[in-house]
N, C-alpha and C positions, 0 to 999 in steps of 0.2 A: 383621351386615349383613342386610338384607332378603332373602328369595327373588328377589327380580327384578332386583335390582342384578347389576350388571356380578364377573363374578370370572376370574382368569386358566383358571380351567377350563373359561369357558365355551363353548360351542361356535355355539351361534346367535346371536350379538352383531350386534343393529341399531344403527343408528344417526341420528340426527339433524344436520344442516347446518345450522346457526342463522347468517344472515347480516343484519347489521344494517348501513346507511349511512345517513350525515348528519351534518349539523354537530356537529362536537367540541365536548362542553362536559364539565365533571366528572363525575362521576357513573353516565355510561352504563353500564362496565361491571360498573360493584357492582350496580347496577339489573337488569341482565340475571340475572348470579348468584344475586343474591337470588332470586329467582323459578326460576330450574331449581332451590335449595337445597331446593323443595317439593315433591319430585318424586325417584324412584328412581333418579335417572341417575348415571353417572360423567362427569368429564369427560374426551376420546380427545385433544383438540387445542385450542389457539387461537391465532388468529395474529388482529393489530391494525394497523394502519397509519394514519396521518397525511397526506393531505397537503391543504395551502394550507387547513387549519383541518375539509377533510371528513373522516370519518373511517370507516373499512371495521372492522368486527370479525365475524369468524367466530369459532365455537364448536360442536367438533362433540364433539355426548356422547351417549355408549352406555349399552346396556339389555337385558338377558337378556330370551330368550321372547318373550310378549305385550306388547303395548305397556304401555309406563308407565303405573304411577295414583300420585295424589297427594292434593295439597291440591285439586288442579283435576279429578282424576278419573282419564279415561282419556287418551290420548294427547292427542285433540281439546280437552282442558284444558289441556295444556302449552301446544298448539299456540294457546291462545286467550291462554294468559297470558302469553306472546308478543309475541304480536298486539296486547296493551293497553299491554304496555312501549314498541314502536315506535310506535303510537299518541301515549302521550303524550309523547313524548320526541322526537316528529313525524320518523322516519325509516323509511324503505322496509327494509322484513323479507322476507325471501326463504329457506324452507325446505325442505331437501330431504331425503328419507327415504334411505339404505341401508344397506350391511354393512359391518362391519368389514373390512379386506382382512390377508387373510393372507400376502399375496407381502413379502418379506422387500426393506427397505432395496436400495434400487442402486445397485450397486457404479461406483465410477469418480464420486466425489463429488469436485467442483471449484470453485473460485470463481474468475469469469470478474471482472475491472475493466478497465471500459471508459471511458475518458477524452478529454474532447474539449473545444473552446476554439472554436467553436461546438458542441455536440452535438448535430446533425441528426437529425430523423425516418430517415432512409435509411440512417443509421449503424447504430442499433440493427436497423432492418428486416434489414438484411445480416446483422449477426451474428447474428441469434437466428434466423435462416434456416440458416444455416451448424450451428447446433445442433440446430435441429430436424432436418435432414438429414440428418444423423449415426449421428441414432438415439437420442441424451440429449433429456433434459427439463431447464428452466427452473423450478426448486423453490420458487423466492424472489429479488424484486427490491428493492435497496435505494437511495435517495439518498444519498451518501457526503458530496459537496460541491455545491454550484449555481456558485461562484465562487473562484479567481478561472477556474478548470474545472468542467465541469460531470464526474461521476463516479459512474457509474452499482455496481452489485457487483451480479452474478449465482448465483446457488447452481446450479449445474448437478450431473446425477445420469446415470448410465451411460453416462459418456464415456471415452476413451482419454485420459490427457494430452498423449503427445507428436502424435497424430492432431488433437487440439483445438486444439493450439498453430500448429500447421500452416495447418488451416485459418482460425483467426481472425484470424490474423496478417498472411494474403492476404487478407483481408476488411478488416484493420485500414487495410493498404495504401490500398487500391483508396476507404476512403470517409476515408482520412486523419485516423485516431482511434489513438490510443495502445490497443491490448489487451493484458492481464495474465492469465495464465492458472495458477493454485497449487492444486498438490493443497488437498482440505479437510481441517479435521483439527485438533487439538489442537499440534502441532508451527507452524502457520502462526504462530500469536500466540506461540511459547515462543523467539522469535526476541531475543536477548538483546545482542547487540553490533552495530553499526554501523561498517562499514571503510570510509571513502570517501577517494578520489582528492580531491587537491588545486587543480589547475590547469584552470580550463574544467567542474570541478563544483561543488564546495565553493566556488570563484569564479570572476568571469567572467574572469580575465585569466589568461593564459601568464606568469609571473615571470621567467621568461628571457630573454622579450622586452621587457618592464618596462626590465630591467638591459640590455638590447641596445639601447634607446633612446636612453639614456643615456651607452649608447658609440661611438653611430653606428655601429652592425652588426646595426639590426635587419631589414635585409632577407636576410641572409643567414643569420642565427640561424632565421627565419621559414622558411624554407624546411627548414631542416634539420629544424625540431620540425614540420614537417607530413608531409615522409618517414615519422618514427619513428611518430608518429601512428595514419600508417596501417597500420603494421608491414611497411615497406617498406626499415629501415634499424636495427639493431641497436640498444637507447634506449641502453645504454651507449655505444656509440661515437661516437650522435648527442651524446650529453652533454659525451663529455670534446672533441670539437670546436668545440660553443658555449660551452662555458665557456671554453675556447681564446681566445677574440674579446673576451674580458672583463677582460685581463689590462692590471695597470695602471687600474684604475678605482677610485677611491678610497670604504673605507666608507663614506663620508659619507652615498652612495647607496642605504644599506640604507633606511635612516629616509627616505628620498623616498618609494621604493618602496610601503614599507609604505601609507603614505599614499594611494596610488595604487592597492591592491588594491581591488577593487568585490565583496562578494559576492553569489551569485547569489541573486537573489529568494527568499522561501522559506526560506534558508538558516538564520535567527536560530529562526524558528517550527519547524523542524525537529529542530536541537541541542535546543532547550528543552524541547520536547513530548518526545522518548524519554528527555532527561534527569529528567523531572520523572514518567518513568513508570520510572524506574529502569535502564533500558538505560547500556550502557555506548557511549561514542563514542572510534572513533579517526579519523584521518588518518595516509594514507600518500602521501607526495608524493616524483616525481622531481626535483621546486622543493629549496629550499633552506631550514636550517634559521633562518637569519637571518631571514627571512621567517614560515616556521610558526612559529615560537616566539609573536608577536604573534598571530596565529589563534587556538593555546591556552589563551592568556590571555583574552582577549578575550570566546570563545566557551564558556570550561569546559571543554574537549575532556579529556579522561581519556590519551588513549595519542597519541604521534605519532612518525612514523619521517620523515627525511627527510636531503637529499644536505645536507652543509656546506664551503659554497665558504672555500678558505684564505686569509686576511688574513696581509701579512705587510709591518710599518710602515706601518700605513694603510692598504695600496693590496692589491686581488686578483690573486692571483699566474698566474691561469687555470687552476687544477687544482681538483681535489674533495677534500677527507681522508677518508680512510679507506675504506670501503666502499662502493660505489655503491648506492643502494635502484633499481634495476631492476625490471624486469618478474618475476624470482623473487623478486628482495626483497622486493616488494610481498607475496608470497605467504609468504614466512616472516614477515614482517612480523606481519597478521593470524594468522597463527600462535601466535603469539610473544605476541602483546595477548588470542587464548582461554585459552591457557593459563595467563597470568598472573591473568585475571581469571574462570578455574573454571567457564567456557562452552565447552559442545563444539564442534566446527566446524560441526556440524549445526544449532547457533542462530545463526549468524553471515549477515549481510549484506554483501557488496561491492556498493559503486557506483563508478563511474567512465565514463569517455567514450574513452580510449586503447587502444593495443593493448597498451601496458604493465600495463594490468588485467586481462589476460588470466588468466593465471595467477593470480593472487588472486580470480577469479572461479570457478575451476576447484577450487578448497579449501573456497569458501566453500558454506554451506547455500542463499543464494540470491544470483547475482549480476543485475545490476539496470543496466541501459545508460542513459545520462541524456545524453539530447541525441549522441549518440555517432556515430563511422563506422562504416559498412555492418561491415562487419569483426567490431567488438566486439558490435551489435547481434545478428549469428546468434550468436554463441558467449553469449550472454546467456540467464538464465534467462526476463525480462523487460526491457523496455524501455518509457523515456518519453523523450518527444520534446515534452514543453510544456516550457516555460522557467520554471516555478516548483519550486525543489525541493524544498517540501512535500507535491508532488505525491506524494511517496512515502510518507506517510505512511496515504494510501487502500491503498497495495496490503498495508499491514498489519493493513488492517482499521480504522482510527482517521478517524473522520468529524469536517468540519472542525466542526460544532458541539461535538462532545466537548470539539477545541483550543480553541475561542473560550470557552467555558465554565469549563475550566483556567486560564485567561487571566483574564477576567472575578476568579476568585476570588482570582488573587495581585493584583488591582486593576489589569490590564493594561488600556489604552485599544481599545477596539475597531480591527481593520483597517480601513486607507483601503480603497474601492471606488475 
């Protein structure tokens, strides 16, 4: 290595800010490199970005001592052959001289997603106000999705988590955006299994009430599953009472049922994208297993626990067999599916919308509120409130072009808009 290159001993390390904008075409960045490869520098940093075809590339490279010489000279040669690159390449160059910093990484590293169906100017103002305030910095902003949510990810640096979550959450409120707030880190992405809730996540319907339909006691079944809901009525108790109302209703009804399930938007591009990135998926439902068995199939699903209402000649008898999957259940449940599938509890995901997911949210590495009551929403690590349930696949980090691009290559048809 030269004298004046860069070495970890060195003590007066300048540096250079190379900022290049303008239309994206190929090339630009070998063009830039090429031309510092003439020259004694190292390179400290680069960050690039895209959008709507313009395109930002910084480049910050360091140099012991006096300034650089090269093929172009002294520094005023870098700085010229530069200046010929943005030239012919017709983009605005912006450079800025200083030092290397020596202040050490800041601590309390976070990625902020912020999610919105519009996503207002006013939305982001607020919350990057609320960070600013704080005393953290905004490190990196990224585009996640544009549609059918627009989904922003923020890199933030010397923050509190539970201080963050606090306030962006009152901020989430007040301009009506979904914010997500996760530690940074190598553990974010090592998230390995998928637990969600059956009824009102995984799809749009209550199954109980499906089958209360069907027996002329759905207004009373209805009331009861929106008590336990809100954890205002034990689910087991509320269960073996609606199933109570169902007695006497002949199989036949399963296979209607079926038929009648809707799932929730999102739902297919979901299962498929962490199945095809190798995560494992379960369902844990306080529905019924005549019902989930069809879901399984259907969607791939790996693990599922659920209540099985008894048939007996034909017709339901109004009981449950065997074991109730409840609101603990739910939690040995996903228990039950790490263990079998050699994933800590620390990589695991709960979603759901009940209070019966309480407790399975309390085991799991991150629980996740999807469209939910006030209730499970605080006791949530996170919450979303759009009605698409791919939406969750941003708070993993997985942008929707990654999915449409996966898509694309098993010869999927593009998404309707």
């Amino acid at each position: 290595m030269t004298s004046g290159a860069v070495t970890s001993n060195n003590v007066n390390q300048r540096t250079l800010l190379i900022t290049l904008t303008g239309p994206d075409r190929p090339g630009v960045t070998s063009r830039l490199f090429s031309v510092l490869a003439g020259f004694p520098v190292v390179v400290a940093d680069v960050e690039q970005v895209v959008i709507r075809g313009r395109l930002t590339l910084g480049v910050l490279v360091a140099y012991a001592g006096g300034p650089p010489t090269g093929t172009g000279g002294t520094i005023g040669g870098l700085w010229t052959a530069v200046e010929q690159v943005a030239a012919d390449l017709d983009m605005d160059l912006e450079i800025a001289t200083g030092t290397i910093s020596k202040e050490k990484r800041r601590r309390g590293r976070l990625h902020v997603t912020v999610l919105g169906a519009p996503l207002l100017p006013a939305a982001m103002a607020g919350i990057s106000g609320r960070i600013a305030a704080s005393g953290a910095n905004i490190d990196r902003i990224e585009r996640l999705s544009s549609y059918p949510v627009t989904c922003i990810e923020l890199a933030v640096s010397g923050a509190d988590p539970q201080a963050m979550r606090a306030e962006l959450a009152a901020e989430a409120a007040a301009q009506q955006v979904d914010v997500a707030v996760q530690r940074s880190g190598l553990h974010r992405r090592a998230k390995r299994l998928i637990v969600m809730d059956v009824d009102s996540t995984l799809i749009q319907n209550e199954v109980i009430e499906l089958l209360a339909r069907h027996a002329g006691c759905l207004d009373e079944v209805a009331r009861v599953t929106d008590e336990a809901m809100r954890g205002e009525l034990d689910f087991a108790e509320s269960l073996v009472r609606r199933v109570a109302l169902l007695e006497g209703l002949s199989e036949e009804v399963f296979e209607k049922v079926v038929k009648e399930v809707v799932l929730t938007p999102g739902a297919r591009t979901l299962v498929r994208t962490l199945k095809r990135l190798d995560y494992r998926f379960a369902i844990v439902s306080g529905g019924f297993t005549q019902i989930t068995d069809s879901l399984v199939a259907d969607l791939g699903i790996d693990y599922s626990a659920a209540n099985t209402l008894e048939v007996v000649d034909g017709r339901l008898t109004g009981r449950v067999v065997g074991e109730i999957v409840d609101r603990p259940g739910k939690a040995r449940a996903l228990e039950r599916f790490a263990a079998e599938s050699g994933i800590p509890l620390s990589q695991t995901v709960a979603i759901g919308d009940g209070a019966n997911d309480l407790d399975m949210f309390a085991v799991a590495g991150l629980g996740i509120a999807f469209n939910a009551k006030p209730i499970v929403r605080q006791a949530a690590d996170t919450a979303v409130n759009v009605p698409y349930l791919d939406s969750i696949l941003y708070l993993l980090g997985i942008s929707r072009e990654e999915v449409e691009a996966a898509d694309a290559e098993d010869g999927m048809p593009p998404p309707m808009i």
